[in-house]
C-alpha positions in Angstrom: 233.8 -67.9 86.1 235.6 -67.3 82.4 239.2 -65.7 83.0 239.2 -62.5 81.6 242.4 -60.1 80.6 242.3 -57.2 82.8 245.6 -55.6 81.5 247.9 -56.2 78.3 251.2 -54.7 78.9 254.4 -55.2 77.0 256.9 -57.9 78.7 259.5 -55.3 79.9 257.2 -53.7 82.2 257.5 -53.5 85.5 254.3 -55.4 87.5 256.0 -55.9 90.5 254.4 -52.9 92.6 250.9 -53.7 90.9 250.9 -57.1 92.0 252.1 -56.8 95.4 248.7 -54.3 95.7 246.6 -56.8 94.4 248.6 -59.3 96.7 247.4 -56.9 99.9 244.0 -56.1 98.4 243.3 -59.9 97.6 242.3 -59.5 94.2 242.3 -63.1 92.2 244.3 -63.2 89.5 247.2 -64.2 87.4 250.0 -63.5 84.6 251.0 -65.0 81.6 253.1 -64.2 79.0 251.5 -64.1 75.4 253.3 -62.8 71.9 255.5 -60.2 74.1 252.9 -59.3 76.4 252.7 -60.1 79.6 248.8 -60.5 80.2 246.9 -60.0 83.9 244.2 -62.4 83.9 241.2 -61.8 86.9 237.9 -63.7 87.1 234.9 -61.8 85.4 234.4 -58.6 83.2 233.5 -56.5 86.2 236.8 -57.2 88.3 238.9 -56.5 85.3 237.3 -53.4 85.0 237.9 -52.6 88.9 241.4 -53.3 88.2 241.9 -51.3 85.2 241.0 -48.3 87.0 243.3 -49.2 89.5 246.1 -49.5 87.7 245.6 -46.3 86.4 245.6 -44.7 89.6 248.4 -46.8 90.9 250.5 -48.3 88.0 253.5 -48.5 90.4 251.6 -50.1 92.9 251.3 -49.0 96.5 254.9 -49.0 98.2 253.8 -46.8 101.4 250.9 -48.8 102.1 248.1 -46.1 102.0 245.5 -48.4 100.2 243.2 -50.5 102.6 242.0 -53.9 101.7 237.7 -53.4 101.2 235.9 -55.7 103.3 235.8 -59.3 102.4 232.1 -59.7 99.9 229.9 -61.8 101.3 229.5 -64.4 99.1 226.7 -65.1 97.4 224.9 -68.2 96.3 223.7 -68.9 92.5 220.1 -69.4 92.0 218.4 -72.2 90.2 217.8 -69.7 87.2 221.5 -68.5 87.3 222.7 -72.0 87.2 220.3 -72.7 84.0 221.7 -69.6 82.2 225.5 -70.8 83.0 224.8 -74.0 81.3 221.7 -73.4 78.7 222.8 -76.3 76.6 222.6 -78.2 79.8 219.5 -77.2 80.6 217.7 -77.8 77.5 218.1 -81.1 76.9 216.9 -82.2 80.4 213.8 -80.5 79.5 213.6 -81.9 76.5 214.1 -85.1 78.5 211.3 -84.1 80.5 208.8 -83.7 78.2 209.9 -87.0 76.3 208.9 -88.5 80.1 205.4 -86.8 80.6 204.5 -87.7 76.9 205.7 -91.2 77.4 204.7 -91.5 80.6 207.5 -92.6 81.8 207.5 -96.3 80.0 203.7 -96.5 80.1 202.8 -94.7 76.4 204.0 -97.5 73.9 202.2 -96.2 71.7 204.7 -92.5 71.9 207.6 -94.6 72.8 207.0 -96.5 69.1 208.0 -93.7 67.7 211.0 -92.7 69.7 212.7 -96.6 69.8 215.2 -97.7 68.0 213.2 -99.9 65.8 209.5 -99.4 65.4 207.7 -102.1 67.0 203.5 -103.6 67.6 202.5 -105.3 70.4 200.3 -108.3 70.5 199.2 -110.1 73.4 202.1 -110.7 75.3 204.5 -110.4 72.8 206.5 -107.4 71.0 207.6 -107.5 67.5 210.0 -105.3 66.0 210.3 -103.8 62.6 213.6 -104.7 60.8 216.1 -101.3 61.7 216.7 -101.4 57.9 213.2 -101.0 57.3 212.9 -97.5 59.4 216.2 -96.2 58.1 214.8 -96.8 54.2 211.9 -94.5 55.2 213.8 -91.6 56.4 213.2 -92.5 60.0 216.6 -91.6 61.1 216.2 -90.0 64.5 215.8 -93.3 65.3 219.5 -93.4 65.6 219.6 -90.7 68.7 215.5 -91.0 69.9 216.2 -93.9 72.4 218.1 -91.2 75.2 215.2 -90.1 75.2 213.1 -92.7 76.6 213.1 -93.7 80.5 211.4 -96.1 82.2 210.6 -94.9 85.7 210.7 -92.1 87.9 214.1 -93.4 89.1 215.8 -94.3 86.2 215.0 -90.9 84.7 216.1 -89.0 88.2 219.5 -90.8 88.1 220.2 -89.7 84.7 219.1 -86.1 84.6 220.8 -85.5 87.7 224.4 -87.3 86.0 223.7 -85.3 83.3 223.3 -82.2 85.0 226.5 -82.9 86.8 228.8 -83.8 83.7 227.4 -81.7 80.9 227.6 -78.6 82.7 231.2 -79.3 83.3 231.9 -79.8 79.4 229.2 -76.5 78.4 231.7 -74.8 80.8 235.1 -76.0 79.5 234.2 -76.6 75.9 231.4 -74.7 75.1 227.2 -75.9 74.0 228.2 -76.9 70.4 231.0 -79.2 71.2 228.2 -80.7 74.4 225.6 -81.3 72.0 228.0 -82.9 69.6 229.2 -85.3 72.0 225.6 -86.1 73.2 224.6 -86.9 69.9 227.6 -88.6 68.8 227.5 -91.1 72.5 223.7 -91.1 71.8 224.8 -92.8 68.3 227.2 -95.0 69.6 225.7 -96.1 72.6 222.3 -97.0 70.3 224.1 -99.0 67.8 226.3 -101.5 70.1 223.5 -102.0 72.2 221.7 -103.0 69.3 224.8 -105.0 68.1 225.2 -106.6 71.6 221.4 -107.6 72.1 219.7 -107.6 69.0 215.9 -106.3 68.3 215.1 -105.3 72.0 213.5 -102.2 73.9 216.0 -100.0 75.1 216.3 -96.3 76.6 217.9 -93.3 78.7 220.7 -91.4 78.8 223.4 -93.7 80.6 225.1 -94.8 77.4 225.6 -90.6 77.0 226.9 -90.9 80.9 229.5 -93.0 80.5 230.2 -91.1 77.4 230.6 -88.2 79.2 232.1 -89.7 82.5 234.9 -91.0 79.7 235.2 -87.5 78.1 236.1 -85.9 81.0 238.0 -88.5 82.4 240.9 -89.0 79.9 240.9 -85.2 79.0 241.6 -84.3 82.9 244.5 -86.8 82.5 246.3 -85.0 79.3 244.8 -81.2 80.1 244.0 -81.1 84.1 241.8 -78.4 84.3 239.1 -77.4 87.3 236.3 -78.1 85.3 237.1 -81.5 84.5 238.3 -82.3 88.6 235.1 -84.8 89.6 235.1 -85.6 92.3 237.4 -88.2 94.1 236.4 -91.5 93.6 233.2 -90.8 91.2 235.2 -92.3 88.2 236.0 -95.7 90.3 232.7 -96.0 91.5 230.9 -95.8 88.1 233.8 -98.4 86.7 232.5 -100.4 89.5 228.8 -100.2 89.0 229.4 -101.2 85.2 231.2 -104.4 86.4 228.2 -105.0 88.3 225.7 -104.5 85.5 228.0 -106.5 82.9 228.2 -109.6 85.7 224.4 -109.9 85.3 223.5 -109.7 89.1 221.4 -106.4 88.8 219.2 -107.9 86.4 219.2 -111.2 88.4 217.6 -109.6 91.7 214.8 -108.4 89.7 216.0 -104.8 88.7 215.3 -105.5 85.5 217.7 -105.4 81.6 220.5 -103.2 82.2 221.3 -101.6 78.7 225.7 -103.0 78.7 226.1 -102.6 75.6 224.9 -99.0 75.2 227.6 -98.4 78.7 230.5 -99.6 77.3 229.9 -98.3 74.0 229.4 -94.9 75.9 232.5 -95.0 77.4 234.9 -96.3 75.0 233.7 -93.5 72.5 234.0 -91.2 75.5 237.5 -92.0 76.5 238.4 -91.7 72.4 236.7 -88.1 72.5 238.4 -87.2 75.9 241.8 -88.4 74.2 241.4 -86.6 71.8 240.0 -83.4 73.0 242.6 -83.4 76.2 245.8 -84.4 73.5 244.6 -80.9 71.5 244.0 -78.7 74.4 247.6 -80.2 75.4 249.4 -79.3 72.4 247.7 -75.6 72.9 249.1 -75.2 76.3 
């Protein structure tokens, strides 16, 4: 929940009493001290306005005790439609993700996917050929350059990445705000596209995993410079993705029959993403 300043009060007065209450009554918060003011920060418009009131009742605080603690809320659990309004940016690009999956059927609509590839291609017999990039760039084609996160082939590979997606870009809509979330989608979606296409040449790629190791990097390196809660995955998520890209990169995912792992669009994903997250974190740093 966004921090919100309950109180603005200048630096030589005395807070002592009023925090001690809010100690006692267990009220979240925090001070800082901001251009001569020291500021009293508690979590959410509504408790800031409970402890306005309070404070003008009891500015000195409560030194014989008279004040009883309320009874603890019992806490309540988001719903799925409080969740999609926390993180709306979030939200709407998995269900433009979605759609992309019911009109392509999932890998089976080549004829939809054409259009949404990063190089327009026909199919004869058992062979696909592929329109130079050059060629679809001239003709103002140029979503061509972002289209391919689109595109997933199976109900699996499209599960795995909307729910990494949910995970990660939530955390960044939070901490950074929509705008600066769909700029780093679109700007992974651009990297990711173009060293895959740099490491493999004219081939059919898709999905959002070059934008997850974008984002895994992001948040990764910007927790280092700037810790912050938003940015805390949890332990061991960061090693175990490092891990799985080894294992894509050695060739043995592909080799059991998994099929082509898109490496060039991960590591592209996640050097841009560690560059963003360095920074993003060495700013936020500098701001304190």
């Amino acid at each position: 929940m966004t921090p919100v300043a309950a109180l603005r009060l200048p630096v030589q007065q005395d807070l002592s009493g009023f925090i001690t209450l809010l100690q006692r009554l267990g009220v979240p918060h925090r001070v800082s001290e901001e251009r001569g003011e020291q500021v009293l920060w508690v979590p959410g418009e509504q408790l800031a306005i409970q402890v306005r009131e309070l404070y003008a009742l009891h500015p000195e605080g409560d030194p014989l005790g008279e004040l009883e603690a309320p009874p603890p809320p019992r806490p309540s659990v988001p719903g799925v439609l409080d969740r999609l309004r926390d993180a709306p940016l979030t939200a709407l690009v998995l269900l433009v993700t979605l759609l992309v999956a019911g009109v392509t059927l999932l890998g089976d609509n080549f004829v939809a996917i054409r259009w949404l590839s990063f190089q327009d291609f026909h199919i004869q017999g058992d062979y696909i050929y592929f329109a130079p990039f050059a060629e679809s760039l001239g003709g103002g084609q140029w979503w061509r350059l972002f289209s391919p996160m689109l595109i997933h082939f199976g109900l699996l590979h499209l599960a795995m990445n909307a729910l990494w997606y949910w995970e990660l870009g939530r955390r960044i809509e939070a901490r950074q705000g929509g705008l600066v979330l769909l700029g780093l989608t679109l700007l992974f979606s651009l990297v990711s596209n173009l060293v895959q296409f740099l490491w493999s040449g004219p081939s059919l790629f898709g999905g959002l995993s070059g934008v997850l190791f974008g984002l895994l990097g992001h948040c990764w390196i910007f927790q280092k410079l700037a810790p912050n809660a938003a940015y805390q995955l949890p332990r061991g998520v960061v090693g175990m993705m490092l891990v799985w890209l080894v294992v894509c990169l050695s060739g043995l995912i592909t080799a059991l029959g998994f099929g082509s792992i898109a490496n060039g669009a991960h590591v592209g994903g996640l050097l841009i993403g560690c560059t963003t997250g360095l920074v993003g974190g060495a700013l936020a740093r500098q701001r304190g």
